[in-house]
Every structure is written in structure tokens, then in C-alpha cells.
TORTI-684640 format. One line per field, with one value per atom (N, C-alpha, C, CB): chain; residue number from 1; x, y, z. Coordinates in steps of 0.2 Angstrom, whole numbers, plus 5000, padded with zeros to 4 digits. Glycine has a CB too. Layout:
N
chain: (A ...)
n: (NUM ...)
X: (X ...)
Y: (Y ...)
Z: (Z ...)
END
This chain:
119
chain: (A A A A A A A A A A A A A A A A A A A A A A A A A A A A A A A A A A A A A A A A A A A A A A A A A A A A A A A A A A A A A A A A A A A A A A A A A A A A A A A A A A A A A A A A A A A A A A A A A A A A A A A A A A A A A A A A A A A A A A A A A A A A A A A A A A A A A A A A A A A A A A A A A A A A A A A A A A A A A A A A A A A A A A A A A A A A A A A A A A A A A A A A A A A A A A A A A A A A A A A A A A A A A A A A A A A A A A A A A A A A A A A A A A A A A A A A A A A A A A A A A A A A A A A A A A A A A A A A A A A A A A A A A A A A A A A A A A A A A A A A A A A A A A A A A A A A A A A A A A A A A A A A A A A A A A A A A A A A A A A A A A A A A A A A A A A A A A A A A A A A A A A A A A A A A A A A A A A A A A A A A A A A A A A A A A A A A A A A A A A A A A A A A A A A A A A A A A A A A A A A A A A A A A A A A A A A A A A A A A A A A A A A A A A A A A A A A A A A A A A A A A A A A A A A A A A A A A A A A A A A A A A A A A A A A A A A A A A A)
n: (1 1 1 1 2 2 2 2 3 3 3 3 4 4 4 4 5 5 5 5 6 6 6 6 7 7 7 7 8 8 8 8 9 9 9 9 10 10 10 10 11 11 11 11 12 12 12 12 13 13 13 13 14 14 14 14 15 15 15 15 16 16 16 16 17 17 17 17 18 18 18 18 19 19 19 19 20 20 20 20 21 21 21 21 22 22 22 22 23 23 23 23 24 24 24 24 25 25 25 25 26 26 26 26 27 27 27 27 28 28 28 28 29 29 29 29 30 30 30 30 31 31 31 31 32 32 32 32 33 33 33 33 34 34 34 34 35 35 35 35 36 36 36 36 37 37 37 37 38 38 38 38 39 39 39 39 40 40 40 40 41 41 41 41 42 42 42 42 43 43 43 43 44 44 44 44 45 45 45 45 46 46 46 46 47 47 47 47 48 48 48 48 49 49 49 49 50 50 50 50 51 51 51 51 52 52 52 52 53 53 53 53 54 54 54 54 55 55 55 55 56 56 56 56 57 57 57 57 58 58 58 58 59 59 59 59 60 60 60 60 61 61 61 61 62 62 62 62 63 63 63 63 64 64 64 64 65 65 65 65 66 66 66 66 67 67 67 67 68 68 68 68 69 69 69 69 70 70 70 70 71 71 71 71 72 72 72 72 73 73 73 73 74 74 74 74 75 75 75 75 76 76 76 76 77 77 77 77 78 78 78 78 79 79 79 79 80 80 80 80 81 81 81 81 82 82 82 82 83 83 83 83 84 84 84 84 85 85 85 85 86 86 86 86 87 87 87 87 88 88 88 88 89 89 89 89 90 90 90 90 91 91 91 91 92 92 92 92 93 93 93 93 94 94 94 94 95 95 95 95 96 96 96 96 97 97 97 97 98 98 98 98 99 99 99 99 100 100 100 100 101 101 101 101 102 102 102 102 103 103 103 103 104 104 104 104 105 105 105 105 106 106 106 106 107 107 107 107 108 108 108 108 109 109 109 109 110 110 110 110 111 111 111 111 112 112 112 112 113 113 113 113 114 114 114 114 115 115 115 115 116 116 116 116 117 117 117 117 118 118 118 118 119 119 119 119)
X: (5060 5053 5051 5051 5046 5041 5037 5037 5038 5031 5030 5031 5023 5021 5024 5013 5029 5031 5029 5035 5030 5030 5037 5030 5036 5042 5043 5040 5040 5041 5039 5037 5044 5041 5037 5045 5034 5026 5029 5021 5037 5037 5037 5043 5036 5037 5027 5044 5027 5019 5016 5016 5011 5008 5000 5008 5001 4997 4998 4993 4992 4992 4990 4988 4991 4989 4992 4990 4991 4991 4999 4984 4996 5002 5009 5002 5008 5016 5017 5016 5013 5016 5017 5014 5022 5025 5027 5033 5028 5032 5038 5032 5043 5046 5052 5043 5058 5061 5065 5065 5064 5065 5072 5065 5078 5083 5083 5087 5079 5080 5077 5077 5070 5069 5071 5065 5074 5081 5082 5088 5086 5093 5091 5099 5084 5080 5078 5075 5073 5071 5066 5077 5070 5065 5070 5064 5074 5076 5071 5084 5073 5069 5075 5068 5069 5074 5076 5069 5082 5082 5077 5087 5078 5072 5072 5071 5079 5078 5072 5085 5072 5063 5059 5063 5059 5053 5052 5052 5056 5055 5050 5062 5053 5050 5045 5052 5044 5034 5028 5034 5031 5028 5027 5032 5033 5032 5028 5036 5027 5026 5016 5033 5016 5009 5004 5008 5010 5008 5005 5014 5007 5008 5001 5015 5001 4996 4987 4998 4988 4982 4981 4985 4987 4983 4983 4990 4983 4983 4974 4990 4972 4964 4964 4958 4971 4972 4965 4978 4964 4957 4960 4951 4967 4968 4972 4972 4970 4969 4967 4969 4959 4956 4959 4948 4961 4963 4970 4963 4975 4980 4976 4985 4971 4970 4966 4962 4963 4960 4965 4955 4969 4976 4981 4985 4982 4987 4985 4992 4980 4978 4976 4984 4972 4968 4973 4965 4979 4981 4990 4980 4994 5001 5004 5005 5003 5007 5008 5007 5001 4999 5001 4997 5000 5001 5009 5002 5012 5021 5021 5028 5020 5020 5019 5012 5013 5010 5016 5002 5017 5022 5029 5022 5030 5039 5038 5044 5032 5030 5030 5018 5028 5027 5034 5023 5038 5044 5049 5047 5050 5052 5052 5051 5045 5043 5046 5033 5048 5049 5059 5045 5059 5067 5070 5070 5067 5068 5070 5059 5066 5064 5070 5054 5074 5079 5086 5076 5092 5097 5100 5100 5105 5105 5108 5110 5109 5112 5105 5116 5099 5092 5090 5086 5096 5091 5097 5089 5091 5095 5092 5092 5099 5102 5101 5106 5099 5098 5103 5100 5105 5109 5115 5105 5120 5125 5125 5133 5123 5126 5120 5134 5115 5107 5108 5100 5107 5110 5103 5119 5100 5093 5094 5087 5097 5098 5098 5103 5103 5104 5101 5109 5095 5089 5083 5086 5082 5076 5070 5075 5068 5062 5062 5062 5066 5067 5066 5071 5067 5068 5063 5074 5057 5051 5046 5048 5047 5043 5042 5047 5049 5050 5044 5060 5046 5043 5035 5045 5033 5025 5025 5022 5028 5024 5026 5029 5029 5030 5025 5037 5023 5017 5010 5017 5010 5004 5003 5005)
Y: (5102 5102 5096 5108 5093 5085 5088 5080 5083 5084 5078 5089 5077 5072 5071 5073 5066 5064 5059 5064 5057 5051 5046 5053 5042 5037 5035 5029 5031 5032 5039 5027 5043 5049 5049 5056 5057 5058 5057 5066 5060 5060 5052 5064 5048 5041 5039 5034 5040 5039 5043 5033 5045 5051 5051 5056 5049 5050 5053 5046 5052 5054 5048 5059 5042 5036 5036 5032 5034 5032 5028 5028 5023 5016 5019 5011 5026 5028 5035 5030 5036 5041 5041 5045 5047 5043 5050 5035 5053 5058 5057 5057 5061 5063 5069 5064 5068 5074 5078 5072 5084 5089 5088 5096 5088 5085 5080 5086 5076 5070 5068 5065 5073 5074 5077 5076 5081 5086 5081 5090 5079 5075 5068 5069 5066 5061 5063 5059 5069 5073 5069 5076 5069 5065 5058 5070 5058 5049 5045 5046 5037 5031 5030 5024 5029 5023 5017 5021 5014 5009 5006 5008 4997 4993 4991 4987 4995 4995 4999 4997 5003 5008 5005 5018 5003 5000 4995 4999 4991 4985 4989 4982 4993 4998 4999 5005 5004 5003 4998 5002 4993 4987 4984 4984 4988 4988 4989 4992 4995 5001 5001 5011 5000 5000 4993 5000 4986 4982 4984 4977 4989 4989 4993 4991 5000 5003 4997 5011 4993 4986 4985 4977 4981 4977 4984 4968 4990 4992 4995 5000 4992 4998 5005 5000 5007 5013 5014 5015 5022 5023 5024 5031 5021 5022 5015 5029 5012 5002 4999 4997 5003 5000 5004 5001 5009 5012 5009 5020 5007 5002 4995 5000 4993 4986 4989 4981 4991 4991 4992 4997 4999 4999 4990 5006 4989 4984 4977 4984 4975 4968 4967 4964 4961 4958 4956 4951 4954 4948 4952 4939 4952 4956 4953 4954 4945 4944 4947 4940 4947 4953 4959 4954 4962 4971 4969 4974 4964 4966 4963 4960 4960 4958 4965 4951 4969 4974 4978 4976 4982 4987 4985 4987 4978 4977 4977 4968 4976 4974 4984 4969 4986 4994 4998 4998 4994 4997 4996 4998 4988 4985 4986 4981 4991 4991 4999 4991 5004 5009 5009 5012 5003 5004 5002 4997 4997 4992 5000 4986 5005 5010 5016 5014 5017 5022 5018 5024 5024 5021 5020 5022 5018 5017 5023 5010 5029 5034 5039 5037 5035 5039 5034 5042 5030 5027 5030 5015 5033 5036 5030 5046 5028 5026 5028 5027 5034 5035 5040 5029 5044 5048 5045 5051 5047 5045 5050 5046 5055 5058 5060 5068 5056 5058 5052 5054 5053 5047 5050 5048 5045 5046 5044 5042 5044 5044 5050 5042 5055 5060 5067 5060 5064 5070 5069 5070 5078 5078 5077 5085 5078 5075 5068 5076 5065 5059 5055 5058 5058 5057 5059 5059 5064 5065 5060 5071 5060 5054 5047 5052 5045 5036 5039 5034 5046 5047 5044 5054 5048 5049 5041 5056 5039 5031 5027 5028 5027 5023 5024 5027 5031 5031 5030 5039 5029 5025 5017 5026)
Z: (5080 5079 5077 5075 5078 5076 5074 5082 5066 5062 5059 5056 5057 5054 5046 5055 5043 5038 5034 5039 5029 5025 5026 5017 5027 5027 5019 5032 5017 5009 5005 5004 5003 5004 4997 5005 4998 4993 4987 4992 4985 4979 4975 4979 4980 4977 4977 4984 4983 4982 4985 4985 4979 4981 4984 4975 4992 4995 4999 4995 5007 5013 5017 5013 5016 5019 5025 5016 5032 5039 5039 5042 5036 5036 5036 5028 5032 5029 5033 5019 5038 5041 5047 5040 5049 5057 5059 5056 5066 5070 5068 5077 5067 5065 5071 5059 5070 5073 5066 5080 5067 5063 5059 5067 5064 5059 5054 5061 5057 5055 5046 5062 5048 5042 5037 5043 5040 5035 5032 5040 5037 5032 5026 5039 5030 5023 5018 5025 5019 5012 5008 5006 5004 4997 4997 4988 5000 4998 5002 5000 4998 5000 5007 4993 5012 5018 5016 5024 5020 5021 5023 5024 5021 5024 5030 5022 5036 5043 5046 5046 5042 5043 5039 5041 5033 5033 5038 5026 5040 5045 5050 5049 5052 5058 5058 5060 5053 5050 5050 5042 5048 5050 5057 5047 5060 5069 5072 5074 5069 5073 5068 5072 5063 5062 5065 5055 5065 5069 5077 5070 5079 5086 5088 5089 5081 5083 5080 5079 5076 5075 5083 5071 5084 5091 5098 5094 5095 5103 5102 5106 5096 5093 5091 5100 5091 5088 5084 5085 5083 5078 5070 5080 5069 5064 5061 5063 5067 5063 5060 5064 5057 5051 5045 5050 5047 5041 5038 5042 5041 5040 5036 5048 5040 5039 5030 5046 5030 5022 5016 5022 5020 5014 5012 5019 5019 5017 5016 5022 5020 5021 5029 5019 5030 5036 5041 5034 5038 5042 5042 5037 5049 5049 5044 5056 5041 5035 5030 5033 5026 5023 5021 5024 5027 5030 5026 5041 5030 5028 5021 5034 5019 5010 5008 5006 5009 5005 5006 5007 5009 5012 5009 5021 5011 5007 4999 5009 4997 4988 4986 4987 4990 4989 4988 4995 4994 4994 4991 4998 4988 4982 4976 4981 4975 4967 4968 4965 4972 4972 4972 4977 4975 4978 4970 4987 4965 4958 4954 4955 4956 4950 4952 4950 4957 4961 4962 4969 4961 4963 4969 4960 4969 4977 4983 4978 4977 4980 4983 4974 4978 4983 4987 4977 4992 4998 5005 4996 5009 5016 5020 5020 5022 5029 5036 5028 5036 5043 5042 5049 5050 5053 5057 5056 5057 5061 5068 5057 5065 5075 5076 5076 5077 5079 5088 5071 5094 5098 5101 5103 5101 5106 5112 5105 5115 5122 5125 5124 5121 5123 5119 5125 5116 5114 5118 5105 5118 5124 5120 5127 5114 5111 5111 5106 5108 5110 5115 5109 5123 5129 5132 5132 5129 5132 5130 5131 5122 5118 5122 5110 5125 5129 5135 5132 5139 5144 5145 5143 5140 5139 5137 5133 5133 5130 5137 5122 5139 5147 5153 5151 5150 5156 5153 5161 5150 5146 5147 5137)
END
């Protein structure tokens, strides 16, 4: 099942802001919970909210006001957010990701590429 999650989760910042949230697949969430990601997802974040700015998404002003004007910015603001949180946790509360998650061969995963391809 896909749901909308926090990448830095609530328990670290307790909001509902756009910037920080993303689709999710059900296990994947599982296995994250309440730890902090690695900075290979926050990097991603930063991708992926870069991408939704320049496509006009209706939720690119709402990134631009949280983070800043300018992509540098956005990424200062977002790695300063995750730094201040990552300084305050040990390293046993930061998830890495999944090992036996292979997106190639999930069908969510493999519909999601679908639909964004034909866009």
C-alpha cells in the first residue's frame, strides 16, 4: 500500500510541510518508522522538490516559501534542517534504506515509472 509520509519524520519536525513529504511504499515505510534517513534521501528530496519548482507543480510555492528562492538555498535549508536533527540522534536512529526492496521487480514501483513516462 502507498501513502503519503514524512521523510524527516514528524517526530523530529512537527509539521505537515510539502518539502518533506513524498509517496511512499508501504513496506518501505515500515521498515523506516521513526528513524532519520540517510543523506542519500535527503539528497533525493532535494531532487525530487527541485523537479516538482521547475515543472509548476501547485505545490512549488509552497517549497519556495518554506526553503528559499533560489535551488541553492532550498538545499542549504533542508541539509541545515537535517544536520541540526542528525547533531541531536545517534547513529543507530538513522535508516539506511532497505536491502531486499529491488524496484525493478515491484509492481508499484513499475506502475509509478509507468504513469511518470507517459506524462
Amino acid at each position: 500500500m502507498t501513502k503519503i509520509v514524512h521523510v524527516i519524520p514528524r517526530a523530529f519536525l512537527y509539521h505537515d510541510e510539502p518539502w518533506n513529504l513524498v509517496l511512499s511504499h508501504g513496506n518501505c515505510n515500515e521498515q523506516k518508522s521513526d528513524f532519520l534517513p540517510s543523506r542519500y534521501y535527503i539528497k533525493k528530496l532535494v531532487d525530487r522538490n527541485e523537479r516538482l519548482i521547475k515543472s509548476n507543480h501547485p505545490l512549488s510555492q509552497g517549497i519556495k516559501a518554506a526553503l528559499g528562492d533560489t535551488p541553492a538555498k532550498r538545499q542549504r535549508e533542508t541539509f541545515r534542517i537535517y544536520d541540526e536533527i542528525l547533531n541531536a540522534v545517534t547513529e543507530k536512529n538513522v535508516w539506511g534504506g532497505t536491502q531486499d526492496f529491488i524496484p525493478e521487480k515491484d509492481p508499484f514501483y513499475r506502475s509509478m515509472i509507468a504513469m511518470v513516462m507517459k506524462q
